[in-house]
C-alpha positions as a Markdown table, in Angstrom:
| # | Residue | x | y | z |
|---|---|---|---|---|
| 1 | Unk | 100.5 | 29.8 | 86.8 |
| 2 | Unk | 97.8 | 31.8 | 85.7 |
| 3 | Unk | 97.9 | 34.2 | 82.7 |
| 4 | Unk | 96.6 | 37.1 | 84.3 |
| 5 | Unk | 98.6 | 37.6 | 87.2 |
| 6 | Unk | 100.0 | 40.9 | 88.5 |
| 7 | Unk | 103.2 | 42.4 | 86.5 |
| 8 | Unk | 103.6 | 44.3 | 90.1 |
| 9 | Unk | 106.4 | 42.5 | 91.7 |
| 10 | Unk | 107.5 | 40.5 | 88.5 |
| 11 | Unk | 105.4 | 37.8 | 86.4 |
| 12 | Unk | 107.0 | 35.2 | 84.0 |
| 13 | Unk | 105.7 | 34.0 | 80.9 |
| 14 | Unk | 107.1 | 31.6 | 78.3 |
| 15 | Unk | 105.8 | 32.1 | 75.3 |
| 16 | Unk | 107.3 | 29.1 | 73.8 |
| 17 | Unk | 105.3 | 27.3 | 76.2 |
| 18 | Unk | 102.1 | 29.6 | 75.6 |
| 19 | Unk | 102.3 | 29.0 | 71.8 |
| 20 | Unk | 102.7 | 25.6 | 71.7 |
| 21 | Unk | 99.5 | 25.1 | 74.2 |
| 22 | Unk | 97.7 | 27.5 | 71.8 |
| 23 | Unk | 98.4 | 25.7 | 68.5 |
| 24 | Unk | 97.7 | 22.3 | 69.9 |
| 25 | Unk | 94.0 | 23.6 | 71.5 |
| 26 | Unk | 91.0 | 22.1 | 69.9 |
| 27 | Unk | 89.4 | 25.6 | 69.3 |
| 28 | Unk | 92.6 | 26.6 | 67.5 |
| 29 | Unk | 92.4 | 23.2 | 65.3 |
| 30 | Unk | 88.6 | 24.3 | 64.3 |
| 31 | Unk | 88.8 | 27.9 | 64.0 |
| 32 | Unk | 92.3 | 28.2 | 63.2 |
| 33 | Unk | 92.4 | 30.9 | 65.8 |
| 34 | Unk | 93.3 | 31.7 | 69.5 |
| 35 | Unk | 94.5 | 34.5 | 71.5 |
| 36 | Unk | 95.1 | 34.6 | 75.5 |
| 37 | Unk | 95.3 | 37.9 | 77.4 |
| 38 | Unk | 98.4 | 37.2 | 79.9 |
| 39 | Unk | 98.7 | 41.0 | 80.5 |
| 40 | Unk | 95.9 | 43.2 | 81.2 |
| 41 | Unk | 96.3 | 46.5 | 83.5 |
| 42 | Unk | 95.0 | 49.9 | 83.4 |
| 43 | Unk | 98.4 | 50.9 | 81.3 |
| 44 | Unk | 99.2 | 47.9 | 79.6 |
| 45 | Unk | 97.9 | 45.0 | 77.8 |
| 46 | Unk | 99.6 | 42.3 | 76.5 |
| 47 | Unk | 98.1 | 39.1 | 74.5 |
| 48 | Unk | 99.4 | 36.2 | 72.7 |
| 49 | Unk | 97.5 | 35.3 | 69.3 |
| 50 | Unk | 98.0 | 31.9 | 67.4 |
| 51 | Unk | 96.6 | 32.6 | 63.3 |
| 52 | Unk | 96.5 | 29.3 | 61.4 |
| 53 | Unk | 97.5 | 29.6 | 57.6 |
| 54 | Unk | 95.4 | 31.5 | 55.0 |
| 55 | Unk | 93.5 | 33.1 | 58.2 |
| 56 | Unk | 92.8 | 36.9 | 58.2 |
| 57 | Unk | 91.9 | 39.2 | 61.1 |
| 58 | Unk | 90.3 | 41.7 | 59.4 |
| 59 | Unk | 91.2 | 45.6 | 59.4 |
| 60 | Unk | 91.1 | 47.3 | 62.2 |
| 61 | Unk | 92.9 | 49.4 | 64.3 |
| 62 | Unk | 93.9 | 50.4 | 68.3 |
| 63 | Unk | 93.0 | 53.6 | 70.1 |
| 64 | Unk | 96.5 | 52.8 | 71.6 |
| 65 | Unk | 99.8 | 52.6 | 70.5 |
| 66 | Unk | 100.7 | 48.6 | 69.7 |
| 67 | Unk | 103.5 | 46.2 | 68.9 |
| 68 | Unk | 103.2 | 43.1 | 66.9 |
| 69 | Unk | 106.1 | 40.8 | 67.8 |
| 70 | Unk | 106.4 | 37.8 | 65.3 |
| 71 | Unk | 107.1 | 34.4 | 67.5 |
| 72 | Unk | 106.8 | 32.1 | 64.6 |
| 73 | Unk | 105.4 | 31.7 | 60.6 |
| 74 | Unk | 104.9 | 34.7 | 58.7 |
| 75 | Unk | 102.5 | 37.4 | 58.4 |
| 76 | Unk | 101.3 | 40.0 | 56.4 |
| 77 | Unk | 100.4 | 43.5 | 57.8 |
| 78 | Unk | 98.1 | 45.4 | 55.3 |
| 79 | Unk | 98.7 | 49.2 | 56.1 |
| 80 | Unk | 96.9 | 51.9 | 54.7 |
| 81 | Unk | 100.1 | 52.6 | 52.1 |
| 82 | Unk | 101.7 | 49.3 | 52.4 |
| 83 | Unk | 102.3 | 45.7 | 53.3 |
| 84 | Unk | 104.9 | 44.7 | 55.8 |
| 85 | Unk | 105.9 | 41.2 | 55.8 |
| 86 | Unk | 106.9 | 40.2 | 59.8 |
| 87 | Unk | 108.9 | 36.5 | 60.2 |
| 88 | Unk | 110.1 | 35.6 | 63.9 |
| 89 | Unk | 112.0 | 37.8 | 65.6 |
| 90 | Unk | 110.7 | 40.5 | 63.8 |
| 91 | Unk | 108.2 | 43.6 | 65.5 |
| 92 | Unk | 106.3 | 46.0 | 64.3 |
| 93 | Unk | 105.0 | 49.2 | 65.6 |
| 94 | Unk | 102.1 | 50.9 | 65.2 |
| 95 | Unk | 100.6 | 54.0 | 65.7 |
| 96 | Unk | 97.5 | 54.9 | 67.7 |
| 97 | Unk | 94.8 | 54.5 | 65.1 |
| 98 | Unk | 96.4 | 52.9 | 62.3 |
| 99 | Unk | 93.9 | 50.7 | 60.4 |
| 100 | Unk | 95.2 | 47.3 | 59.5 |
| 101 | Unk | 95.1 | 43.4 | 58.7 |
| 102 | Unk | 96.7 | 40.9 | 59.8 |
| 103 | Unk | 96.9 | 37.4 | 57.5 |
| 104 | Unk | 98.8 | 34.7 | 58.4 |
| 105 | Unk | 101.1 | 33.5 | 55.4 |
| 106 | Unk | 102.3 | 30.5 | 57.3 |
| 107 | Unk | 100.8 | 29.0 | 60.8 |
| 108 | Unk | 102.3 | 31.9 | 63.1 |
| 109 | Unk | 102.2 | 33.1 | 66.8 |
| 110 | Unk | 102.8 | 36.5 | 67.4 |
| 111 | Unk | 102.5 | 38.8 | 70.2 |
| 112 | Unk | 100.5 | 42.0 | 70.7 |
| 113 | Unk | 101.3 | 44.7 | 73.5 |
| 114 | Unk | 98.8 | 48.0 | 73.8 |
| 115 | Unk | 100.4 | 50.3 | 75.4 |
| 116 | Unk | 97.8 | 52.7 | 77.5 |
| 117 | Unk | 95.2 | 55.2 | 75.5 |
């Protein structure tokens, strides 16, 4: 199955499957980071990021509109006027040009969809 295939007539993903395969890859166990595009189309974008403990992705923002879906762990969302705390299950969305962090309270996978800009 590969990653990138077209959405066009249907495309299935398990992201239990994808996270697992990320967490136990040796550039995740040395960096303590990985991310895989499985999405990518002129109106969509969709990738799946694996943040080891204590690990920050600095601030930065989207010229899009995004979601943050928490698959596992925690994380911490610094937002310009506040932290938001996501645990799985939980999604966050944010607005097109929204500066923010994300650090990784516990080992965590979590899900990021761009919508188009």
């Amino acid at each position: 199955m590969s990653s990138l295939n077209s959405p066009e007539n249907g495309h299935f993903i398990d992201l239990n499957t994808l996270a697992a395969d990320l967490r136990s890859d040796e550039n995740y166990q040395r960096k303590g980071q990985l991310a895989r595009t499985l999405v990518h189309t002129p109106d969509l974008r969709v990738v799946i990021i694996a943040l080891a403990a204590d690990r920050t992705i600095a601030e930065h923002h989207a010229s899009a509109t995004v979601t943050v879906h928490c698959l596992s762990g925690r994380l911490r969302l610094q937002l310009p006027d506040r932290q938001v705390e996501l645990l799985a299950g939980n999604l966050l969305a944010l607005g097109k040009d929204l500066p923010h962090d994300v650090h990784a309270l516990e080992d965590g996978v979590f899900v990021l969809t761009l919508g188009t800009t």
